[in-house]
DOTOR-12569 format. One record per residue (C-alpha): residue in three letters; x, y, z. Coordinates in steps of 0.5 Angstrom, whole numbers, plus 2048, in hexadecimal, padded with zeros to 3 digits. Example, Ala and Ser with C-alpha at 12.3 -4.5 7.8 and 13.67 -1.06 7.14 Angstrom:
REM residues 2
{residu ALA, x 819, y 7F7, z 810} .
{residu SER, x 81B, y 7FE, z 80E} .
END
This chain:
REM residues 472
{residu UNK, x 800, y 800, z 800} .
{residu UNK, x 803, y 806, z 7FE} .
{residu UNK, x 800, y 80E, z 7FF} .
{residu UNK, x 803, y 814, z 7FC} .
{residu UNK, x 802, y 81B, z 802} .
{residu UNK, x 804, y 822, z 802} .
{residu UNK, x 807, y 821, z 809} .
{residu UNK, x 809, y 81B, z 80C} .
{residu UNK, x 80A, y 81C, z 814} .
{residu UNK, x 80E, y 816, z 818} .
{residu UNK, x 80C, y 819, z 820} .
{residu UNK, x 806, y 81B, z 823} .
{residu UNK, x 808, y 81E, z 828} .
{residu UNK, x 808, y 826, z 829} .
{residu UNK, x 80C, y 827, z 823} .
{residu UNK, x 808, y 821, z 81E} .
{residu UNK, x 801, y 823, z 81F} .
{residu UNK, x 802, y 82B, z 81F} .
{residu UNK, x 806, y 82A, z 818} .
{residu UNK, x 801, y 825, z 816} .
{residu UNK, x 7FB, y 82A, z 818} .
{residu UNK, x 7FE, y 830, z 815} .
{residu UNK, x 800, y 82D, z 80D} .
{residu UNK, x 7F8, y 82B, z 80E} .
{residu UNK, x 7F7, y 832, z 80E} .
{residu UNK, x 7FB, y 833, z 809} .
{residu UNK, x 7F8, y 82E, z 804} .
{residu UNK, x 7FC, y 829, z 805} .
{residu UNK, x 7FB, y 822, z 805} .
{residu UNK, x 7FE, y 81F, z 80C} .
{residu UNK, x 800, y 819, z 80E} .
{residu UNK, x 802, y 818, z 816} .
{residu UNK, x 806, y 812, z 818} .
{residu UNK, x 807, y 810, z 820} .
{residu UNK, x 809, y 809, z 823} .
{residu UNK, x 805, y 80C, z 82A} .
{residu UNK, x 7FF, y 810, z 82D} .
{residu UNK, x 7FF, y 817, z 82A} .
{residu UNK, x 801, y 81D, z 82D} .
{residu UNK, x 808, y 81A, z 82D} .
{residu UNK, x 80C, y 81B, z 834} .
{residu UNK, x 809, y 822, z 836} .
{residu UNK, x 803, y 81F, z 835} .
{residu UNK, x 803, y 817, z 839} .
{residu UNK, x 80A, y 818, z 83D} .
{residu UNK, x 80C, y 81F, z 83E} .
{residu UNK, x 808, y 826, z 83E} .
{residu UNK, x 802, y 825, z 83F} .
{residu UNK, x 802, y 81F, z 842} .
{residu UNK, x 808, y 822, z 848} .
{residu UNK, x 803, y 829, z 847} .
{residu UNK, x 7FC, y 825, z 84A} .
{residu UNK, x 800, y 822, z 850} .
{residu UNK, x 804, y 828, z 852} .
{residu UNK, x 7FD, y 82D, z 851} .
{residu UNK, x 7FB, y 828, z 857} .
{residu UNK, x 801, y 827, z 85B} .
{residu UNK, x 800, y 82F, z 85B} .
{residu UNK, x 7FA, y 82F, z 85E} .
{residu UNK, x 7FD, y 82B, z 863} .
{residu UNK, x 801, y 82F, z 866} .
{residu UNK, x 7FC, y 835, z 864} .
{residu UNK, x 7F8, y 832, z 869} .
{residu UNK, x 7FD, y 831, z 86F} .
{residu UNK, x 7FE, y 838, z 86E} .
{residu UNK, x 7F7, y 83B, z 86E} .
{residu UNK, x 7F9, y 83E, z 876} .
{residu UNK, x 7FD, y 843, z 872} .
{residu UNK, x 7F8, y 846, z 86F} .
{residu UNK, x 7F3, y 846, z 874} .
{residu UNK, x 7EF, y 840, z 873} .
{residu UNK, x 7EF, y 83A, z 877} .
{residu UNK, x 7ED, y 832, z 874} .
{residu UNK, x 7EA, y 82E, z 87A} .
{residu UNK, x 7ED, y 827, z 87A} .
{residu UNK, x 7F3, y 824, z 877} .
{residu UNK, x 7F5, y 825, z 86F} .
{residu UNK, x 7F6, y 81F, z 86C} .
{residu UNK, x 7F7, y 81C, z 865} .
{residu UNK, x 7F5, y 816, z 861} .
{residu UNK, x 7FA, y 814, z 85C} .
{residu UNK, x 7F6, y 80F, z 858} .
{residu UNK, x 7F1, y 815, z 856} .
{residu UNK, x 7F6, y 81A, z 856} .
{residu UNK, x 7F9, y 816, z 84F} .
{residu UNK, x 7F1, y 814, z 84D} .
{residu UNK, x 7F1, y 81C, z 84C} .
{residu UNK, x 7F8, y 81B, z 849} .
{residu UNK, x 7F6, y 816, z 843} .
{residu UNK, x 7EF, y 819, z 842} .
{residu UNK, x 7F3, y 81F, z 840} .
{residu UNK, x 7F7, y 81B, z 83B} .
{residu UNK, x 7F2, y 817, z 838} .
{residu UNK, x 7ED, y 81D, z 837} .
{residu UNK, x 7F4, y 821, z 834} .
{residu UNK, x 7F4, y 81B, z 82F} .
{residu UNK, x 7EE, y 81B, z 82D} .
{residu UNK, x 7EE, y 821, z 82B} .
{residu UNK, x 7F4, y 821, z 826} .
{residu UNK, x 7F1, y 81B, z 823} .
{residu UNK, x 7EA, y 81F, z 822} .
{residu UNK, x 7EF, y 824, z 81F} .
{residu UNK, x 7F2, y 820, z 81B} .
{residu UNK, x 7EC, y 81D, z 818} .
{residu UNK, x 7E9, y 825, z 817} .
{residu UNK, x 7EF, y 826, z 813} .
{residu UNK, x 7EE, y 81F, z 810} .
{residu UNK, x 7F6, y 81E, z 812} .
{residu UNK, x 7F8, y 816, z 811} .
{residu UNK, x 7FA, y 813, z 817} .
{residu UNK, x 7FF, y 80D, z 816} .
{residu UNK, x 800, y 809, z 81C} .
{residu UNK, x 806, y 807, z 81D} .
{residu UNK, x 80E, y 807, z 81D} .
{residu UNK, x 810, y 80A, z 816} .
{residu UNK, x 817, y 80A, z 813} .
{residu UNK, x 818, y 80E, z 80D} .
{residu UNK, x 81A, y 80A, z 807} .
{residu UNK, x 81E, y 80E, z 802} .
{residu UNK, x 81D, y 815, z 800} .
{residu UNK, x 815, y 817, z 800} .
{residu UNK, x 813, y 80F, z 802} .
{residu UNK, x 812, y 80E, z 80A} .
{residu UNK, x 80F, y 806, z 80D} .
{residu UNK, x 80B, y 806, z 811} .
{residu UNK, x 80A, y 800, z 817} .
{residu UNK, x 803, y 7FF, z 818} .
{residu UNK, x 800, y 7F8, z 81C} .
{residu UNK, x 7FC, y 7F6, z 815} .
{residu UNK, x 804, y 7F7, z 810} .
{residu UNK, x 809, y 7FC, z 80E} .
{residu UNK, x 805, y 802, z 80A} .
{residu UNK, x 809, y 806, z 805} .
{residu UNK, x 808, y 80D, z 803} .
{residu UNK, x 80C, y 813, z 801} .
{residu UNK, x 80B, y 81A, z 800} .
{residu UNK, x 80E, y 820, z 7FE} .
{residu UNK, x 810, y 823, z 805} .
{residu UNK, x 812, y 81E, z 80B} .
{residu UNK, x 812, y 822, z 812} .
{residu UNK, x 816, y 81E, z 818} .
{residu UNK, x 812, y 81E, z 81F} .
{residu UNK, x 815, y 819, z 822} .
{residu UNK, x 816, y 81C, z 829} .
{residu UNK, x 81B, y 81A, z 82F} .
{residu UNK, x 81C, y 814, z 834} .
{residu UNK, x 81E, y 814, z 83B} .
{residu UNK, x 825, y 813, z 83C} .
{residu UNK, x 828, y 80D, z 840} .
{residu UNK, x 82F, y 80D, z 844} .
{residu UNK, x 832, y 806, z 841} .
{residu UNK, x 834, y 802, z 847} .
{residu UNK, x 82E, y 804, z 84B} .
{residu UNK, x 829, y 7FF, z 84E} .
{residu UNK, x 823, y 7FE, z 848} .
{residu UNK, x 81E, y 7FE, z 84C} .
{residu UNK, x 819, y 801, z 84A} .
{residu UNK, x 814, y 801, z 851} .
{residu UNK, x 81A, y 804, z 854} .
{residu UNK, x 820, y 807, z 84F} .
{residu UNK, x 81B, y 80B, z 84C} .
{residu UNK, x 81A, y 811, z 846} .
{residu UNK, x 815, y 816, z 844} .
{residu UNK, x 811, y 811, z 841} .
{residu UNK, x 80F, y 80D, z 847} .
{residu UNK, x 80F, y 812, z 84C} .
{residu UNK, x 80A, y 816, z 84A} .
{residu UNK, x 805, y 80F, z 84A} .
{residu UNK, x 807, y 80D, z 851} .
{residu UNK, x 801, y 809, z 854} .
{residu UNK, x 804, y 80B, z 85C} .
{residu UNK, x 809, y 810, z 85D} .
{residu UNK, x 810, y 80D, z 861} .
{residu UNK, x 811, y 810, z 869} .
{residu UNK, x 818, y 812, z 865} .
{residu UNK, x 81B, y 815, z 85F} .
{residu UNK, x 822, y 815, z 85C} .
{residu UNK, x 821, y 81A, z 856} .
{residu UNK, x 828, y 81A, z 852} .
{residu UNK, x 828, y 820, z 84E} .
{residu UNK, x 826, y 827, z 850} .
{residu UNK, x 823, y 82A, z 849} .
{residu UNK, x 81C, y 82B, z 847} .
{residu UNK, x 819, y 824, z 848} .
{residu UNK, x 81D, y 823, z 84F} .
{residu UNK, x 81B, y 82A, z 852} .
{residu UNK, x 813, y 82A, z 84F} .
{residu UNK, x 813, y 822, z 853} .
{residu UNK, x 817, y 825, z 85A} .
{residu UNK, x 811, y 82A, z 85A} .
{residu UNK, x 80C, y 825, z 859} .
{residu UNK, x 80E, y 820, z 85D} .
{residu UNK, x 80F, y 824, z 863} .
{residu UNK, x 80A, y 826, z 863} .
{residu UNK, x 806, y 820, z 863} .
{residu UNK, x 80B, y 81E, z 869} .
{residu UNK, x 810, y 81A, z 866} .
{residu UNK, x 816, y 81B, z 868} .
{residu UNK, x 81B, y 81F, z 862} .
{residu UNK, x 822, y 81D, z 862} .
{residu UNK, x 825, y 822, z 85B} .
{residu UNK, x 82C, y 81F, z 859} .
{residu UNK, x 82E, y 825, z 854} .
{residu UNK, x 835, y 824, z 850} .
{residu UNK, x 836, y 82B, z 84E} .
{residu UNK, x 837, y 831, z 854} .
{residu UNK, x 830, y 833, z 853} .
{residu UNK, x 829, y 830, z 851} .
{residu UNK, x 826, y 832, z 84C} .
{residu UNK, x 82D, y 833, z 848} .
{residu UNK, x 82B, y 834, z 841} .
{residu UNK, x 827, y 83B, z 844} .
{residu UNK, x 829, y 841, z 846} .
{residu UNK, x 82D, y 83F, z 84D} .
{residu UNK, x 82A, y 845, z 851} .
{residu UNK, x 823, y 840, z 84F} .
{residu UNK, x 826, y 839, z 852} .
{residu UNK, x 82A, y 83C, z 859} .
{residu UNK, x 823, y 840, z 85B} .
{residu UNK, x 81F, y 839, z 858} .
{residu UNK, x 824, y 836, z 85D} .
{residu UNK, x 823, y 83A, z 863} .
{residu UNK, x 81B, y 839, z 862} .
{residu UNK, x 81B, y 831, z 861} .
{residu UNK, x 820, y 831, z 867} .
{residu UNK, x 81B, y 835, z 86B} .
{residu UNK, x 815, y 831, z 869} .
{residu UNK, x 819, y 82B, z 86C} .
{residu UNK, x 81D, y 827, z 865} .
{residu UNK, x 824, y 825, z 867} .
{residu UNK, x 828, y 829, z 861} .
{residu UNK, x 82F, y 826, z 85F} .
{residu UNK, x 831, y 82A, z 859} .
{residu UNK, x 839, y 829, z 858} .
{residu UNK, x 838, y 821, z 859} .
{residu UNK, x 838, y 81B, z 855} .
{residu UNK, x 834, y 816, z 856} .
{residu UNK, x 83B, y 80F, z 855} .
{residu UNK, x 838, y 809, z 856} .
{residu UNK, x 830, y 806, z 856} .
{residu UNK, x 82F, y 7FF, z 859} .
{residu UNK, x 828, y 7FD, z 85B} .
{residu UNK, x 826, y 7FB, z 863} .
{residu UNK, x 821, y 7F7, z 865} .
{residu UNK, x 81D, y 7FB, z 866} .
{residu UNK, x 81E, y 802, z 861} .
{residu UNK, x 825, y 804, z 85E} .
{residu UNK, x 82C, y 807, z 861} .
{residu UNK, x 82F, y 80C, z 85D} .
{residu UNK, x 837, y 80D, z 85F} .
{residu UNK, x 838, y 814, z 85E} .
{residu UNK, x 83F, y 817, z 85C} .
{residu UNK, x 841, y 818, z 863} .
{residu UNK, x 840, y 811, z 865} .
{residu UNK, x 839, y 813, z 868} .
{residu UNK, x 834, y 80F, z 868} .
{residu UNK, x 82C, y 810, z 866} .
{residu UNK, x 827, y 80B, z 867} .
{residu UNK, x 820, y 80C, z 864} .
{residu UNK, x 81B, y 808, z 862} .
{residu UNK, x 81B, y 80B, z 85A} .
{residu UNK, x 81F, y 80F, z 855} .
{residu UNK, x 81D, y 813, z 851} .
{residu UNK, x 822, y 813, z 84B} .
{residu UNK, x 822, y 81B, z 848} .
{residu UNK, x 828, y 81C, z 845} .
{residu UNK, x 825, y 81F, z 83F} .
{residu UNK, x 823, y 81C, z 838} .
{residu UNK, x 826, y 818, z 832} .
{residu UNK, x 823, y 819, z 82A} .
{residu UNK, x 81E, y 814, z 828} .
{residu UNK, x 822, y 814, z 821} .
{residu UNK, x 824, y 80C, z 821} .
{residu UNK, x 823, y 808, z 81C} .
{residu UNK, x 81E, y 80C, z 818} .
{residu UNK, x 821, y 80A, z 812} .
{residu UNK, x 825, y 811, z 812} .
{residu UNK, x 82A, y 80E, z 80D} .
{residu UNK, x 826, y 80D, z 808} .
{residu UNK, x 826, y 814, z 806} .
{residu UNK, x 82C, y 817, z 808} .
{residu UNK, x 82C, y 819, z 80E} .
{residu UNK, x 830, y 818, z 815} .
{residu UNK, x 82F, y 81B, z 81C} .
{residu UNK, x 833, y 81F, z 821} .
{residu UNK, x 833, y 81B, z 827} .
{residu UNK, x 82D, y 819, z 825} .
{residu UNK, x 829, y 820, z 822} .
{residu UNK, x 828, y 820, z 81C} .
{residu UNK, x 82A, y 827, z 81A} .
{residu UNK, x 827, y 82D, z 816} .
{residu UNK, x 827, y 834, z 813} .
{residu UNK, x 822, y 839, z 817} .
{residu UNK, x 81D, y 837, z 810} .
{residu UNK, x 81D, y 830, z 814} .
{residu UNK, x 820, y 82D, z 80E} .
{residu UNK, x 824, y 827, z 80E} .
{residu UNK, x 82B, y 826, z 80A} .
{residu UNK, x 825, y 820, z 807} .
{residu UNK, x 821, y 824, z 801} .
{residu UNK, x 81A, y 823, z 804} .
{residu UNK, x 81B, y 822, z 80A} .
{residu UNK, x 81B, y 826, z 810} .
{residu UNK, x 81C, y 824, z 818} .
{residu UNK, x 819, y 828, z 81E} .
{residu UNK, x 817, y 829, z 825} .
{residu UNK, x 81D, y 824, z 82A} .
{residu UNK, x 81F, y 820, z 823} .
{residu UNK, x 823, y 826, z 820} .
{residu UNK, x 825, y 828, z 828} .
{residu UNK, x 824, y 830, z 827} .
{residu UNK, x 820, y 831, z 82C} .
{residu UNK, x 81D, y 82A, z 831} .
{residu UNK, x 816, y 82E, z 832} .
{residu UNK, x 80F, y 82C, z 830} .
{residu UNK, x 80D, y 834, z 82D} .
{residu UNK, x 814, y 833, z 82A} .
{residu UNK, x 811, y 82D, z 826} .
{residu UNK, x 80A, y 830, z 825} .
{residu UNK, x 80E, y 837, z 822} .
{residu UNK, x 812, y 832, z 81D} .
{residu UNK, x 80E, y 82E, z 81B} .
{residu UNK, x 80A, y 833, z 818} .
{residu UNK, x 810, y 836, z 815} .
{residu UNK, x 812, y 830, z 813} .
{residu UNK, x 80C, y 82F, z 80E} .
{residu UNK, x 80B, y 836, z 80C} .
{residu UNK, x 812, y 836, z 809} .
{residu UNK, x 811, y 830, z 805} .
{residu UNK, x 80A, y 831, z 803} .
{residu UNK, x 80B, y 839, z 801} .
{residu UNK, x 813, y 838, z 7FE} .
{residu UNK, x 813, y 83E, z 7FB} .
{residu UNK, x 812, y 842, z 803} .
{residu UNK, x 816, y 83E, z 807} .
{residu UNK, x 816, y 841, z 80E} .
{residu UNK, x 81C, y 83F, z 813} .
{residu UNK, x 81A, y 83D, z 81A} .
{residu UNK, x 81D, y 843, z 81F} .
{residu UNK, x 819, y 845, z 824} .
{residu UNK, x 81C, y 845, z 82C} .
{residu UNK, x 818, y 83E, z 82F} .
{residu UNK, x 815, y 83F, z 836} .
{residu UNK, x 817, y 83A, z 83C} .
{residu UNK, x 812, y 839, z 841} .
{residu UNK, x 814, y 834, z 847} .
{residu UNK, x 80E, y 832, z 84B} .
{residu UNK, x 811, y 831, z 853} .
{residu UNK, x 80F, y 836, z 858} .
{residu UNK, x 80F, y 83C, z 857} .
{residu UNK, x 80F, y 83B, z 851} .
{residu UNK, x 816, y 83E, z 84C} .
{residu UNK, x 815, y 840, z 844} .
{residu UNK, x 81A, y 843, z 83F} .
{residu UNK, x 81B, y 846, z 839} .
{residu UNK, x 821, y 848, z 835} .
{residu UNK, x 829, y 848, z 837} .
{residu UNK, x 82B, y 847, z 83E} .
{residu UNK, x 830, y 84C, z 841} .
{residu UNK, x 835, y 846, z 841} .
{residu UNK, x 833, y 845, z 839} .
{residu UNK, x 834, y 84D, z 838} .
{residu UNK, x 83A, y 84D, z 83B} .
{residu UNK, x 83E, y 847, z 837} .
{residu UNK, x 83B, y 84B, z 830} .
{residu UNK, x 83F, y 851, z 832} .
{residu UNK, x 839, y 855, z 834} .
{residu UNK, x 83A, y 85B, z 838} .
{residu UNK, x 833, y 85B, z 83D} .
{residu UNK, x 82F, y 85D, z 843} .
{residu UNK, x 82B, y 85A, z 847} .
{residu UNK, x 824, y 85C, z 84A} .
{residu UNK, x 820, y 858, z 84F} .
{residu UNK, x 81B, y 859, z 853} .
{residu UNK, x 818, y 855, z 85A} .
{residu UNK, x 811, y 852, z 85B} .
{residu UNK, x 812, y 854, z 862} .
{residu UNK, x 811, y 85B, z 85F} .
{residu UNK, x 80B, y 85A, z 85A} .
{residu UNK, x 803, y 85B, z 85D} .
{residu UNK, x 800, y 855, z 859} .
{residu UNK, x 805, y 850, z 85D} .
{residu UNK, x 804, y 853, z 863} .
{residu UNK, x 7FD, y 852, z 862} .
{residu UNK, x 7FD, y 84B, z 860} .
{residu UNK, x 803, y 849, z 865} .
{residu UNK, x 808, y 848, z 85F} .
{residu UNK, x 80C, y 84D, z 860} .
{residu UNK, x 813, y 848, z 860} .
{residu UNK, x 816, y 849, z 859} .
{residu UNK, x 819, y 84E, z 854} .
{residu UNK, x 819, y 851, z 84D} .
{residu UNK, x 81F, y 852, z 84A} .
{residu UNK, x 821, y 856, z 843} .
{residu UNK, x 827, y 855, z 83F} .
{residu UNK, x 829, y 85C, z 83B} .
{residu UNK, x 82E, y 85D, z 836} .
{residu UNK, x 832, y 863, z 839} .
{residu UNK, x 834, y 864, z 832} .
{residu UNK, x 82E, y 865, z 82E} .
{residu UNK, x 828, y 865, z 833} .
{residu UNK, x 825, y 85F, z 830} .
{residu UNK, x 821, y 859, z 835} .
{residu UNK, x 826, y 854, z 834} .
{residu UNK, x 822, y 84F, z 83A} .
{residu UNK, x 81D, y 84F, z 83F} .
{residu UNK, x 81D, y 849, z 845} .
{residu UNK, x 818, y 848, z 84B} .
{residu UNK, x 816, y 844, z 851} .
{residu UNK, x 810, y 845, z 854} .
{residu UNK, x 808, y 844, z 854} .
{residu UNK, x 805, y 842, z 84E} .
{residu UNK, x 80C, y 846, z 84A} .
{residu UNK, x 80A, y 83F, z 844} .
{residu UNK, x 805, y 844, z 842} .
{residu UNK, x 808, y 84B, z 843} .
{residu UNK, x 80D, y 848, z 83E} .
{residu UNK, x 80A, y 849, z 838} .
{residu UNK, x 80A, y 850, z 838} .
{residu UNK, x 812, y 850, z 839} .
{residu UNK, x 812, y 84B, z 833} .
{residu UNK, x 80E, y 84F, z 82F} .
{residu UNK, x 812, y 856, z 82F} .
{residu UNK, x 818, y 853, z 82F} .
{residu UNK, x 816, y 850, z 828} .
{residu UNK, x 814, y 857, z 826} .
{residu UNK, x 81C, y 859, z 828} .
{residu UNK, x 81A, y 85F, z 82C} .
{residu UNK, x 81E, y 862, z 832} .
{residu UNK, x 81E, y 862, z 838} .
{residu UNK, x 81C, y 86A, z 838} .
{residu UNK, x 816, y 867, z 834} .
{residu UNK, x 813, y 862, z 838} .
{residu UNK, x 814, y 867, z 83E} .
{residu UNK, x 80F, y 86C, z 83A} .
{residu UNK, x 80A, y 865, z 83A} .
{residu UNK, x 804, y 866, z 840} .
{residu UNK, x 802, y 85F, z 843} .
{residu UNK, x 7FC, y 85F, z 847} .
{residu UNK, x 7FC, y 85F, z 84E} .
{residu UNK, x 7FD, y 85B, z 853} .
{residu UNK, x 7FF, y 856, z 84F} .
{residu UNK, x 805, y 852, z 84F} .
{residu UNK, x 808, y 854, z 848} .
{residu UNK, x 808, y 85B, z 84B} .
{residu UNK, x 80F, y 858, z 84C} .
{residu UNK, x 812, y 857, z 846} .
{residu UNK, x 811, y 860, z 846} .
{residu UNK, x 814, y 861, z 84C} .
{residu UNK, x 81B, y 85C, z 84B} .
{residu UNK, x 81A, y 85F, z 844} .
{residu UNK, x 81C, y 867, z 847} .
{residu UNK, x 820, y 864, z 84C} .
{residu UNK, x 824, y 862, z 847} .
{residu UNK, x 825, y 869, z 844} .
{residu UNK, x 826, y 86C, z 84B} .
{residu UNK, x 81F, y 86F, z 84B} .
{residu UNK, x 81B, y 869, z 850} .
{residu UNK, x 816, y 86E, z 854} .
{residu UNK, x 813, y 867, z 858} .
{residu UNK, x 81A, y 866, z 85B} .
{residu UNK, x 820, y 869, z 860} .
{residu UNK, x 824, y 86C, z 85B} .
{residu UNK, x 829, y 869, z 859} .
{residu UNK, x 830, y 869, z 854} .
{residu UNK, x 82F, y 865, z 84E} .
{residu UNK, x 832, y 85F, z 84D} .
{residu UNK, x 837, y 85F, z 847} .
{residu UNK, x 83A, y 859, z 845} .
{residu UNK, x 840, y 85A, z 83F} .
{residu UNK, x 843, y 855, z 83A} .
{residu UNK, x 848, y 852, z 83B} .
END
């Protein structure tokens, strides 16, 4: 059975399906490959799955801490874990639902099962009743990322585990060793805290949150450490072995610590193996599959996106190229390059968000700058609520003026980040984004005020002098 398309797509995650719907749009015919459920990893073992379980562990807490504002809650506040993931999974499947009701409303062919492409504009598709054959004009690589695993480390996957089985947990450990104090490790410390856990983070870099503007991970640390999560930044985890009763983890220093589970979070590796990616050309770079910013690969036709290509290991970015992707191949003659600044938004509490270069980024490209910031501790709308611990920071270009980075940590800052986003995208400066009005009270009012502290001009905060940090 052969089957010609406009666009044929290997991965439903958030990358796939948004690519899929979007060359629908356009007119096109399109056919979606996926060996699992829809959604890919964001849907079934990442985003939302993590955001469902941690909207209840914050309310949780929320709970314990009504004294603070006054209300009191008679009788003790508890949790029941199997209908917290009951929640958890009705969520996911509606979602599921929901993409493929789309799909059949922009009459997008889904395929299931693992394809492989075949030469150039053939790809074979694995599915339960034989392999089907089909081609097309442009092939988009969605194939997303799995977890990494340490070699050498116990395989166990109720015990040793990643992402993809913690998030589905049918009880919860007494204690837990997380190894790697990323996004994952961090989002899943504040969860299980608050669900009475007790968190150990072992953290190999100097901080948490490495890959952040560092102001971000020491204050993280400094709020995990308060809520009551064992931090160990600095550390490697040296040996692992399983007890009879959990897992003993040796550390570096010859410590030991003793858990009855592990979550593995050392980051994510390519799904790019054994996808037939010789037939056509094409190599990878420790596992990425790389591209230009028109999300083309070296391969005529074929274009790879979100973890596959290794830009940018976050959904949005997937979402946000995928759609480039199959404009550029659908409308050649008005390609348009992929370039604009990706927020990132981590989940623990309080919450952290980002846009644009680091103070550390900007230094290391040679850019003079100054840096504006702006505590919470200061801003109505956090006093208000009871959020007041975080800050905004702003990155300016001494030079030229223009915004170069906004950081954020505090209450509901995943949401305050879209307007940082959407002027950086718009290449303003500083002074500019200082002129804006946000409504007040609101927690985006601090976006404002770190943007004049950054031009010496904060009217909310003591007077201070201007951090000026010179190149190197």
């Amino acid at each position: 059975m052969t089957n010609h398309y406009d666009i044929a797509i290997i991965g439903a995650g958030p990358g796939g399906y948004v690519a899929a719907l979007k060359a629908a749009a356009m007119g096109a015919s399109v056919v979606v490959a996926e060996a699992g459920p829809v959604g890919g990893t964001c849907l079934n073992n990442g985003c939302i799955p993590s955001k469902a379980l941690l909207a209840s562990a914050e309310l949780l807490h929320r709970i314990r801490h009504a004294g603070d504002l006054g209300v009191t809650v008679a009788g003790g506040v508890g949790f029941d874990w199997p209908k917290i993931q009951a929640r958890k999974d009705s969520v996911l499947a509606g979602l599921r639902g929901g993409i493929a009701g789309l799909f059949k409303a922009r009459k997008v062919t889904l395929l299931p099962g693992r394809a492989t492409l075949a030469g150039p504009g053939r790809v074979v598709v694995a599915g339960k009743a034989g392999p089907t054959e089909l081609t097309a004009r442009g092939v988009v690589l969605a194939v997303g990322s799995v977890p990494a695993r340490i070699p050498g480390w116990p395989t166990d996957p109720e015990r040793v585990c990643t992402s993809d089985e913690s998030l589905h947990w049918k009880t919860l450990p007494k204690r837990l060793l997380i190894v790697g104090g990323g996004v994952i490790g961090c989002e899943f410390a504040c969860m299980m805290q608050a669900f009475g856990v007790a968190v150990t983070v072992v953290e190999l870099m100097p901080r948490l949150l490495p890959e952040l503007d560092e102001s971000l991970g020491t204050a993280l640390q400094a709020s995990m450490t308060k809520r009551g999560v064992t931090c160990r930044v600095g550390a490697k985890v040296a040996a692992m072995a399983l007890t009879d009763g959990g897992v003993k983890a040796t550390l570096g220093d010859g410590q030991t610590v003793e858990v009855d589970r592990v979550l593995v979070a050392v980051g994510r590796r390519p799904n790019t193996a054994d996808i037939g990616l010789e037939s056509v050309g094409l190599s990878t770079d420790r596992g990425f599959v790389r591209v230009n910013d028109y999300m083309e690969t070296p391969a005529k036709g074929v274009y790879a996106i979100g973890d596959a290509n290794g830009r940018c290991l976050l959904a949005h970015a997937a979402s946000a190229q995928g759609v480039s992707a199959v404009e550029n191949c659908l409308q050649p003659d008005h390609r348009r390059p992929q370039t604009s600044p990706v927020p990132s938004c981590v989940y623990t509490f309080p919450e952290i968000a980002a846009v644009g270069l680091t103070a550390q980024q900007a230094k290391t490209k040679g850019m003079p700058i100054a840096i504006g910031s702006f505590s919470l501790a200061h801003l109505g709308k956090a006093l208000a609520v009871g959020e007041a611990d975080g800050f905004v920071k702003v990155i300016r270009h001494r030079e030229t003026g223009h915004l170069l980075g906004v950081h954020a940590m505090g209450h509901n800052v995943t949401e305050v980040i879209a307007a940082a986003g959407a002027v950086l995208h718009q290449k303003i400066k500083v002074a500019e984004l200082a002129e804006i009005i946000f409504a007040h009270p609101t927690i985006s009012e601090s976006i404002k005020e770190a943007a004049e502290d950054a031009l010496g001009m904060a009217l909310h905060a003591p007077p201070r002098k201007v951090l000026r940090v010179a190149a190197e």
